[in-house]
C-alpha positions in Angstrom: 16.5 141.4 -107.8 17.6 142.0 -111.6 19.5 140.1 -113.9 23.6 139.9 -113.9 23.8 141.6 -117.4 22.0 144.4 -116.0 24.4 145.0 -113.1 26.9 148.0 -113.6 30.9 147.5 -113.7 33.1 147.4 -110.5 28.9 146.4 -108.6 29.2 144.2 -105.4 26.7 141.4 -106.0 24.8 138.3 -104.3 23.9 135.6 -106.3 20.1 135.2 -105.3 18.9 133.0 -108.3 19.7 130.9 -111.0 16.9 130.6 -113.8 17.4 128.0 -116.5 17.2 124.3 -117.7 19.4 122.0 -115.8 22.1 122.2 -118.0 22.1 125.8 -117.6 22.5 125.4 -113.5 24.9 122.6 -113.5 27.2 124.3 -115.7 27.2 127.4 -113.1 27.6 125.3 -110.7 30.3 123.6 -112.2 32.3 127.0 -112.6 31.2 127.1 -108.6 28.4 129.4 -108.8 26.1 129.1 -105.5 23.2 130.6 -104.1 24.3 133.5 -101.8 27.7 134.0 -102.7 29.5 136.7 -103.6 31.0 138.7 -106.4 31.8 141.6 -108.6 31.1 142.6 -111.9 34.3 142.7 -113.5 33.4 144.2 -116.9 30.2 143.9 -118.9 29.9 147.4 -121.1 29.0 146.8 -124.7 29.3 143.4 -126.2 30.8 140.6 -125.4 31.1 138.2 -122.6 30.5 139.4 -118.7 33.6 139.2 -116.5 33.0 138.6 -112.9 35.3 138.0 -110.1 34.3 135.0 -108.0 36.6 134.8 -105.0 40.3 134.3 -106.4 38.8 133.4 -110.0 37.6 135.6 -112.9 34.6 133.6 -115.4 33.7 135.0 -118.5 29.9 134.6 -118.3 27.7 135.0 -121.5 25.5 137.7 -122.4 22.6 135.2 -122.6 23.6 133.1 -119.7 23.8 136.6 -117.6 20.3 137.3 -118.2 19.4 134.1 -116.3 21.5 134.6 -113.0 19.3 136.8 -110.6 21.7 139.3 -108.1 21.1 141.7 -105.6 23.6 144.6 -104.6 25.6 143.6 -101.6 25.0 145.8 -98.2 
């Protein structure tokens, strides 16, 4: 398990976590975040906002918020 904004471009991930005040997790889960799904790391070299590819949809994710959703690589 390891923090989005550590994950590596064009990664298949599982979203195992979501660490955070409730704000945080009902913004996520607003944007339809979920526990177990799916999705790909877009873009997230340098600065900037993390791009991730959430079934049809891409979210621009920030660097700070990234560092609160746990993944996993996807077998």
């Amino acid at each position: 398990m390891m923090p989005l904004a550590m994950a590596q471009p064009g990664e298949n991930l599982k979203l195992v976590a979501l660490h955070g005040g409730y704000r945080m997790r009902k913004r996520l889960a607003d944007l339809g975040l979920t526990l177990n799904m799916p999705l790909r790391l877009v873009q997230g070299n340098g600065h900037g906002p993390l791009i991730v590819a959430v079934k049809d949809t891409r979210l621009a994710i920030g660097r700070g918020m990234a560092h609160h959703i746990m993944v996993e690589p996807l077998e």
